[in-house]
RODO-2510 file (C-alpha; in nm, 4 decimals, decimal comma):
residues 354
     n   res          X          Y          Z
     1     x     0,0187    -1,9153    -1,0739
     2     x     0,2632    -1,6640    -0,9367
     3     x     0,2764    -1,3666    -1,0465
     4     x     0,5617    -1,0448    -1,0542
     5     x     0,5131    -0,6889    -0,9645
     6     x     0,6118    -0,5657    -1,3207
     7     x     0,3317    -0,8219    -1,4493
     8     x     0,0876    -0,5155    -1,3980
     9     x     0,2544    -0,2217    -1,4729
    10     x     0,0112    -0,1538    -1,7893
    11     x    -0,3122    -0,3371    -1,6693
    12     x    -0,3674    -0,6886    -1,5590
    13     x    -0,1656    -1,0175    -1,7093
    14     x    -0,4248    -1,1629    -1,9957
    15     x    -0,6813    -1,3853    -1,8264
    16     x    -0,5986    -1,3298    -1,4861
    17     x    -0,9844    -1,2604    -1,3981
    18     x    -1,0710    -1,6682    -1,5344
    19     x    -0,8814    -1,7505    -1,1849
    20     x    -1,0743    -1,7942    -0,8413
    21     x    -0,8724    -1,6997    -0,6074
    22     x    -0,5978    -1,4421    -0,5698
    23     x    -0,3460    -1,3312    -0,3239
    24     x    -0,2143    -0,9836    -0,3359
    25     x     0,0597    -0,9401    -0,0599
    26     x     0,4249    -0,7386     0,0255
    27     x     0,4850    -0,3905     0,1475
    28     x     0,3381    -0,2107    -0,1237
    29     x    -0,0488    -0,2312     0,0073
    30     x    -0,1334     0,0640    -0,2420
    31     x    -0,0154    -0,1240    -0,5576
    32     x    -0,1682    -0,4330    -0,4202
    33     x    -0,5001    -0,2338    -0,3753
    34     x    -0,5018    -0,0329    -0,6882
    35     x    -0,4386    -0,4220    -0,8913
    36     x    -0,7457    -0,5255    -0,6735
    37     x    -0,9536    -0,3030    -0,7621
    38     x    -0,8686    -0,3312    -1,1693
    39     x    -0,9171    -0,6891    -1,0858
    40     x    -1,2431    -0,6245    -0,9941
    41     x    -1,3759    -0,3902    -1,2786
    42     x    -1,2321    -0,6890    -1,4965
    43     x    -1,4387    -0,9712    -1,3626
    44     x    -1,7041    -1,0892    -1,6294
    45     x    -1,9797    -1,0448    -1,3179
    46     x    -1,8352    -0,8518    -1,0027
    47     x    -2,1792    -0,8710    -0,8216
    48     x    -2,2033    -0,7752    -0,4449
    49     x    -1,8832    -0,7090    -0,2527
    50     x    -1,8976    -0,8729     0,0702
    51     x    -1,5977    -0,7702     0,2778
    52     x    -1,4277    -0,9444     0,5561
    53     x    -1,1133    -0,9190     0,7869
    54     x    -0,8397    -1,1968     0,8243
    55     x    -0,9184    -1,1659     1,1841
    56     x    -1,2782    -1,2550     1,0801
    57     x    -1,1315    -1,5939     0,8998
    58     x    -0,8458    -1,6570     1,1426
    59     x    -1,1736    -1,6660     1,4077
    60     x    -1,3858    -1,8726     1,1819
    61     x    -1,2334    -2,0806     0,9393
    62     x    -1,5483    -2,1878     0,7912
    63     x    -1,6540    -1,8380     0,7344
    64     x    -1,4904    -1,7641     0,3787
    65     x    -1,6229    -2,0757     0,2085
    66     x    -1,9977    -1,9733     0,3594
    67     x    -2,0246    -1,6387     0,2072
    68     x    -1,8294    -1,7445    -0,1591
    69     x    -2,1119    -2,0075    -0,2283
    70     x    -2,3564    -1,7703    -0,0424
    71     x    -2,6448    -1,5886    -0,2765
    72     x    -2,6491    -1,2045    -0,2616
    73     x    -2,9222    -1,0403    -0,1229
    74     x    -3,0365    -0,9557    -0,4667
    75     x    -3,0107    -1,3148    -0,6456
    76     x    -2,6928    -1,1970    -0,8243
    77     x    -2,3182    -1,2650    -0,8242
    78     x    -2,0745    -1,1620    -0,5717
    79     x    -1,6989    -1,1626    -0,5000
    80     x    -1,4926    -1,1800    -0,1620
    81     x    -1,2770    -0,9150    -0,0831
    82     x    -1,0568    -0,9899     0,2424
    83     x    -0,7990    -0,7361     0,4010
    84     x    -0,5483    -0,9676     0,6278
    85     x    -0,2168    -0,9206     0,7733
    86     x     0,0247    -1,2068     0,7163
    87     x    -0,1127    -1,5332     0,7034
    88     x    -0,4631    -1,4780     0,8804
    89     x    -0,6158    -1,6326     0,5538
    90     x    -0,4560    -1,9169     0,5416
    91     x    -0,6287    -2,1372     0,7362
    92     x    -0,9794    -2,0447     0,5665
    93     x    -0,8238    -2,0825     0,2129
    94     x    -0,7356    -2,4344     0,2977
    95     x    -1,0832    -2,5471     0,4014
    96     x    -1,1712    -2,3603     0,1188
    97     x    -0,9976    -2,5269    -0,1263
    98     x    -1,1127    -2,8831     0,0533
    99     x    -1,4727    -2,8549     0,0693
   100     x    -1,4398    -2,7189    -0,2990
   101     x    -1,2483    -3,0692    -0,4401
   102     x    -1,5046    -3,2812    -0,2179
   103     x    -1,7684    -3,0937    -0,4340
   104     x    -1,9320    -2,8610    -0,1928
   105     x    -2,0207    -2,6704    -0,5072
   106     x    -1,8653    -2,3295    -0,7118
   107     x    -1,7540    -2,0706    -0,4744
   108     x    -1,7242    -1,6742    -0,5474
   109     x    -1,3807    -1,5086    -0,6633
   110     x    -1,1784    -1,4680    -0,3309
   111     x    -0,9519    -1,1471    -0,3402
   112     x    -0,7066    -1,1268    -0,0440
   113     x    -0,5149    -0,8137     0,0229
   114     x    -0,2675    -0,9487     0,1985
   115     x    -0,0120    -0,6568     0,4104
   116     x     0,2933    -0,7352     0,6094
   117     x     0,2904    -1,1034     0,3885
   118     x     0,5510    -1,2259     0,1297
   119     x     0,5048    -1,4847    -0,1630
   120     x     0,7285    -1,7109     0,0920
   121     x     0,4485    -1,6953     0,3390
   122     x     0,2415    -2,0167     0,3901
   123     x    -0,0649    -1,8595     0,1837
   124     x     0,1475    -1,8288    -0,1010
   125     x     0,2886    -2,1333    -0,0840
   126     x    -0,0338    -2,3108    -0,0368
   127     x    -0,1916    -2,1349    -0,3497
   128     x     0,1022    -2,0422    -0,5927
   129     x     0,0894    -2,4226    -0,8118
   130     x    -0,2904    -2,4122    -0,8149
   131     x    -0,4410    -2,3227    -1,1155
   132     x    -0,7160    -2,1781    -1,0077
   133     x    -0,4880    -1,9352    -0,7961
   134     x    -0,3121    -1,6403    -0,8220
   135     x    -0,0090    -1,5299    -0,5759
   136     x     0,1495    -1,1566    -0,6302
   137     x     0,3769    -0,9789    -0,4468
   138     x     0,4179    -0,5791    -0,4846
   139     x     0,6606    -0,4132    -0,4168
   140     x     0,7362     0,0155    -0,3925
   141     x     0,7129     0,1287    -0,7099
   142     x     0,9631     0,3251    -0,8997
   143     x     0,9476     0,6993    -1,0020
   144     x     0,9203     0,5612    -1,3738
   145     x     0,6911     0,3527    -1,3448
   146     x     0,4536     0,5751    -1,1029
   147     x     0,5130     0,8373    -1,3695
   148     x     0,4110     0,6168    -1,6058
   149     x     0,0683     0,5244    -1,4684
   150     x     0,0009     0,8838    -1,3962
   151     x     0,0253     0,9714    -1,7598
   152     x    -0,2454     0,6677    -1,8250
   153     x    -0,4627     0,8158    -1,5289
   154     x    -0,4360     1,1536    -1,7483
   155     x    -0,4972     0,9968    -2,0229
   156     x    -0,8458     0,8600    -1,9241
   157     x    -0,9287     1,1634    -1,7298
   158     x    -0,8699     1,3929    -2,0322
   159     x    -0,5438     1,5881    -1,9482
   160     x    -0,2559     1,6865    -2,1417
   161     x     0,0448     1,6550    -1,8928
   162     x     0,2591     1,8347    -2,0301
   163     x     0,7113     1,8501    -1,9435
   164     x     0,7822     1,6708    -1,6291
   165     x     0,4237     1,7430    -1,4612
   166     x     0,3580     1,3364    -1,4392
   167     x     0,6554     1,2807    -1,2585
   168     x     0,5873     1,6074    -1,0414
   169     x     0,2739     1,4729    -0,9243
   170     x     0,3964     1,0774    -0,8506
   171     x     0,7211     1,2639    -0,6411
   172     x     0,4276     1,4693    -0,4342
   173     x     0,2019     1,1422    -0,4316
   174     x     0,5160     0,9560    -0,2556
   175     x     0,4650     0,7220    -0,5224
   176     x     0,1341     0,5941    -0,3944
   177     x    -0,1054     0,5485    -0,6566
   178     x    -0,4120     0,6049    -0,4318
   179     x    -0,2737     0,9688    -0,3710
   180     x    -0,2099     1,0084    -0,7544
   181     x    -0,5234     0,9319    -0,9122
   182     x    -0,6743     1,1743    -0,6523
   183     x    -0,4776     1,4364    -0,7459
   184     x    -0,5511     1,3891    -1,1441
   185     x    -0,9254     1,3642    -1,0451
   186     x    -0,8690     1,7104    -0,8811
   187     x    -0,6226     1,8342    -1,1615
   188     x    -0,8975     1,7207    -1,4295
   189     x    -1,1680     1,9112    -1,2725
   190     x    -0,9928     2,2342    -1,2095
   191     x    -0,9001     2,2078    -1,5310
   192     x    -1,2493     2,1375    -1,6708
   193     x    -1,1013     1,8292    -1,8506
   194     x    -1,3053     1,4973    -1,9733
   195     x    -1,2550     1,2169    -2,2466
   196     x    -1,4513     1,3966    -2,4560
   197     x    -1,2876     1,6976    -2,4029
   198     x    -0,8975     1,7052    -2,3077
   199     x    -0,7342     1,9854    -2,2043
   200     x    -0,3907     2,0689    -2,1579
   201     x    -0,2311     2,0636    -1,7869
   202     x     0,0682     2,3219    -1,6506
   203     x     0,2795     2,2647    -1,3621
   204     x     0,1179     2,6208    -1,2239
   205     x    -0,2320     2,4272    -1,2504
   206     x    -0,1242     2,1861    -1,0247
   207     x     0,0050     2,3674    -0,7708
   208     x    -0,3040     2,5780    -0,7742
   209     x    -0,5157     2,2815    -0,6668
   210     x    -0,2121     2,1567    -0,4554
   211     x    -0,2650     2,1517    -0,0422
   212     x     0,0057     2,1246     0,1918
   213     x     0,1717     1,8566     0,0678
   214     x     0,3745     1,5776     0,2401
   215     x     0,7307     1,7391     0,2529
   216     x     0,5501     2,0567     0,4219
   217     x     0,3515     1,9479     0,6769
   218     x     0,4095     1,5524     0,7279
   219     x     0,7795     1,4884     0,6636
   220     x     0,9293     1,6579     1,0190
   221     x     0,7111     1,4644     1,2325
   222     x     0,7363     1,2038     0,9778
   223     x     1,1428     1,2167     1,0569
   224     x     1,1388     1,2653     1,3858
   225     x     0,9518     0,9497     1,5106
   226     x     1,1060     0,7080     1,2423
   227     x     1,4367     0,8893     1,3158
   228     x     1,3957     0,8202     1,7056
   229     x     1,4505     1,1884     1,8096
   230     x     1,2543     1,1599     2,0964
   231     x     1,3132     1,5416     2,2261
   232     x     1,1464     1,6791     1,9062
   233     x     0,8203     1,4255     1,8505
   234     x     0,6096     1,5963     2,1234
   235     x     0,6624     1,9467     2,0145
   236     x     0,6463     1,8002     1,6100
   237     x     0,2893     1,6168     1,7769
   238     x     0,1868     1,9843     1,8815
   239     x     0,1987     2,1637     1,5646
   240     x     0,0145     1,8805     1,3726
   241     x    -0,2689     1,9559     1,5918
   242     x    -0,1868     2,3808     1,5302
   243     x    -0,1860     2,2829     1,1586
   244     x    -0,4842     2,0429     1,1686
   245     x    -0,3187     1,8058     0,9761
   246     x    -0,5267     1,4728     0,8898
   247     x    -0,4204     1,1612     1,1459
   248     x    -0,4675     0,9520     0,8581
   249     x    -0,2636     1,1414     0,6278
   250     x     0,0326     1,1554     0,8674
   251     x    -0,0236     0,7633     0,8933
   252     x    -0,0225     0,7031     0,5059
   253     x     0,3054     0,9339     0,5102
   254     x     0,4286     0,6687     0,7981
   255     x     0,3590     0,4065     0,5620
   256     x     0,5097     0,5394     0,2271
   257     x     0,8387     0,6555     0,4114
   258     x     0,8504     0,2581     0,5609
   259     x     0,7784     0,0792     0,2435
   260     x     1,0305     0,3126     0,0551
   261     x     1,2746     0,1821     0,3495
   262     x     1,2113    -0,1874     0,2817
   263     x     1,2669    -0,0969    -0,0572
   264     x     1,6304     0,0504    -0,0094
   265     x     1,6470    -0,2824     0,2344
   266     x     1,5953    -0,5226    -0,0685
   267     x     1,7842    -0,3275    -0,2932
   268     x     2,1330    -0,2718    -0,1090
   269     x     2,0853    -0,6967     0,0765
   270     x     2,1382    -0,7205     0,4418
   271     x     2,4751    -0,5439     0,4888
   272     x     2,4464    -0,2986     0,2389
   273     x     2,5160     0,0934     0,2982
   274     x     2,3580     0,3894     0,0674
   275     x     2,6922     0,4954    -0,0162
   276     x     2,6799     0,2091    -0,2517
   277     x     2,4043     0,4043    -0,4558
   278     x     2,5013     0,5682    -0,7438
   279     x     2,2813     0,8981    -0,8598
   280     x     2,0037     0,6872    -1,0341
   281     x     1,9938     0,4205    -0,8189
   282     x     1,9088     0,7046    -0,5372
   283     x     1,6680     0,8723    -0,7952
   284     x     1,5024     0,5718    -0,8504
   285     x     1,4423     0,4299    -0,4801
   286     x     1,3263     0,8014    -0,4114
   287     x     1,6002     0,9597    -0,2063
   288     x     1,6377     1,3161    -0,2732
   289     x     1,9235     1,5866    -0,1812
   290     x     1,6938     1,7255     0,1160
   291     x     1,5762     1,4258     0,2249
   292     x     1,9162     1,1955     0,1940
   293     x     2,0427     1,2883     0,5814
   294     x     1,7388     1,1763     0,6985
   295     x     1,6740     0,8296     0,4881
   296     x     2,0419     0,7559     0,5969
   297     x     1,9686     0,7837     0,9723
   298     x     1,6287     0,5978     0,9393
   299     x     1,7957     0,3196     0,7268
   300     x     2,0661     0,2278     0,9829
   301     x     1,7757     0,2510     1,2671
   302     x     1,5416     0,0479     1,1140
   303     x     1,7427    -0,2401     0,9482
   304     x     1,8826    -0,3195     1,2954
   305     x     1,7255    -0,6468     1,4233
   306     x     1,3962    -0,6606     1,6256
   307     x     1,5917    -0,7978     1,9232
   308     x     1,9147    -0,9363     2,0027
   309     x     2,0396    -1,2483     1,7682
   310     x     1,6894    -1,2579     1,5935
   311     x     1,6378    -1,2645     1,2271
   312     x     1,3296    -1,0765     1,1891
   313     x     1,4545    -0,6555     1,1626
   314     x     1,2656    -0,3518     1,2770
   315     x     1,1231    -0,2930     1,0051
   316     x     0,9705    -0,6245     0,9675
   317     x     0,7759    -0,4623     1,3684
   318     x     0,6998    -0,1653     1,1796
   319     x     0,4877    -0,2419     0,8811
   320     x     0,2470    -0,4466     1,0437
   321     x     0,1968    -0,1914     1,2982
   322     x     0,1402     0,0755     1,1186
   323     x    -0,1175    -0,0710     0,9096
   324     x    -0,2984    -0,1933     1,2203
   325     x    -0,2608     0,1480     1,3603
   326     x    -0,4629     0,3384     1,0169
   327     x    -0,7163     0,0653     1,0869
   328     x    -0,7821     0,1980     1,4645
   329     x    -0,7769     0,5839     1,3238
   330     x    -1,0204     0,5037     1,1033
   331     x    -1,2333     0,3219     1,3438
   332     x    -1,1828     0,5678     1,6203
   333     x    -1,2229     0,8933     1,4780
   334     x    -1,2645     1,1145     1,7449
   335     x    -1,0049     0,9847     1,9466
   336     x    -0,7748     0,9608     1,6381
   337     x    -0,5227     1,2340     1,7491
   338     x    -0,5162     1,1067     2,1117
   339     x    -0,4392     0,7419     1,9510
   340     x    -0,1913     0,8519     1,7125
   341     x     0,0034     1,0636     1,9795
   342     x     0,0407     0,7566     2,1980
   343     x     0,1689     0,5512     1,8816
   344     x     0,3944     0,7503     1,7673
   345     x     0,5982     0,7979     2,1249
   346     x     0,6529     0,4621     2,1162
   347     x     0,7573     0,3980     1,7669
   348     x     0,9708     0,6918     1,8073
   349     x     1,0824     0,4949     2,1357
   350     x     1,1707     0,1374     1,9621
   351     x     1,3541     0,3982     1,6803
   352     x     1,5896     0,5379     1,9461
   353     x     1,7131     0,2042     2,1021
   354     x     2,0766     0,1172     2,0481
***
């Protein structure tokens, strides 16, 4: 079964969790995450999470069909959760799938989160006219419909939003959910909200629990490297450091501004300029007055193919590697800043070819 992006806007399509196996995948890994995870707290019997890496399947092939008709520790149920990039999985689902219809017995749920991977990629196709299966692809999110899901995160956390606050808070989340249920879980508790007792949220509240937020401290370095001005990413690399600014942070803020890119990409089709947007269409792919200049310069950079006569663009280099790159920070914390300075140089270096 193939599913859309809009398919769970309020919740998860009816029935979804009677499925076996399902295959989350395009550029927006936090909506793919976030449906995950709902997934998950649907499932009659979640049991034990045992997780695993598509390298750890591309490696083994075997591996995934071991552990989904493996007992917990416990005696209870478990599901599979599997981060890959592209089609690492694919191999593993197939023998998967085989030693299941030659009856090697029932197998786990299988969840793959599936980055830098498209519902053309040969995962999807393998699984999308199974019926056991589920392929979705996610993509950025509007400002509606991140506002939206904000006012159902207030909702359950007991707030009152009131005026524009919900779309206030997805703008300063970059429309990643992740970032906006963390700040209603902060907003809630400074504002001694709960089901049982809802209280009523301001604008002023929430930028009294508000840090530095993206467009303060992330967003020059941010536009430097993606904009390939090389002369300003060392001294942009310095004041992170001065400001302490979280590695991972500046990563996630990598990540947003690229999948809001691809976004503009598959909106405006392969020879398409942003002076075809109109006012909403800008408001709803996210490009605001201050920020326009820089979108514009980052959009004709990173739309350019990977290399000469190929049909694969820049982008396409990017998203994988950034995602690969929050996996070593978060591995490697006390080298993180070390790490990320070397990164970024040369992203900022494949931004600035011509």
């Amino acid at each position: 079964m193939k599913l859309k992006n809009s398919d769970f806007t309020r919740g998860l399509p009816p029935g979804i969790e009677r499925h076996a196996i399902f295959f989350f995948c395009g550029p927006d890994e936090a909506g793919a995450n976030a449906a995950a995870n709902r997934l998950v707290a649907a499932l009659p019997d979640a049991g034990e999470r045992v997780e695993l890496s598509g390298a750890d399947l591309k490696n083994d092939r075997a591996r995934l069909g071991d552990e989904a008709r493996s007992i917990s520790l416990f005696g209870g149920k478990r599901h599979i959760w599997v981060r890959a990039t592209g089609d690492e999985a694919h191999d593993a689902l197939e023998t998967l799938i085989q030693t299941s219809e030659a009856g090697a017995g029932e197998a786990a749920p299988v969840i793959i989160v599936a980055t830098s991977a498209t519902d053309k990629s040969r995962t999807a196709k393998l699984l999308e006219k199974r019926k056991d299966a589920v392929v979705a692809m996610f993509h950025p999110p509007e400002l509606k419909d991140v506002a939206q899901a904000v006012r159902g995160m207030a909702d359950a956390a007991g707030l009152r939003l009131g005026g524009d606050l919900a779309e206030r808070i997805a703008r300063a989340a970059g429309l990643d959910l992740r970032l906006a249920q963390s700040e209603i879980d902060k907003l809630a508790l400074y504002c001694g909200a709960d089901p049982q007792s809802p209280r009523p949220a301001t604008p002023e509240d929430h930028a009294a629990i508000g840090a530095a937020t993206e467009e303060d401290g992330f967003a020059p370095l941010v536009n430097a490297v993606l904009g390939g001005e090389l002369a300003r990413v060392s001294s942009e690399i310095r004041r992170m450091r001065e400001l302490g600014l979280n590695p991972v942070g500046l990563v996630l803020a990598l990540q947003r501004r690229a999948a809001q890119l691809a976004q503009i990409m598959a909106h405006l089709g392969p020879r398409g300029s942003l002076d075809q947007l109109d006012k909403g269409a800008e408001l709803r792919l996210g490009i605001f007055f201050k920020e326009k200049r820089n979108i514009r310069v980052q959009y004709d950079r990173w739309r350019q193919p990977a290399r000469p006569g190929g049909q694969d663009t820049r982008l396409d280099r990017l998203i994988p590697r950034l995602i690969a790159l929050h996996r070593t920070l978060l591995a490697n914390s006390q080298a993180a800043e070390l790490l990320l300075a070397q990164e970024l140089a040369e992203i900022a270096r494949f931004a600035a070819k011509r």
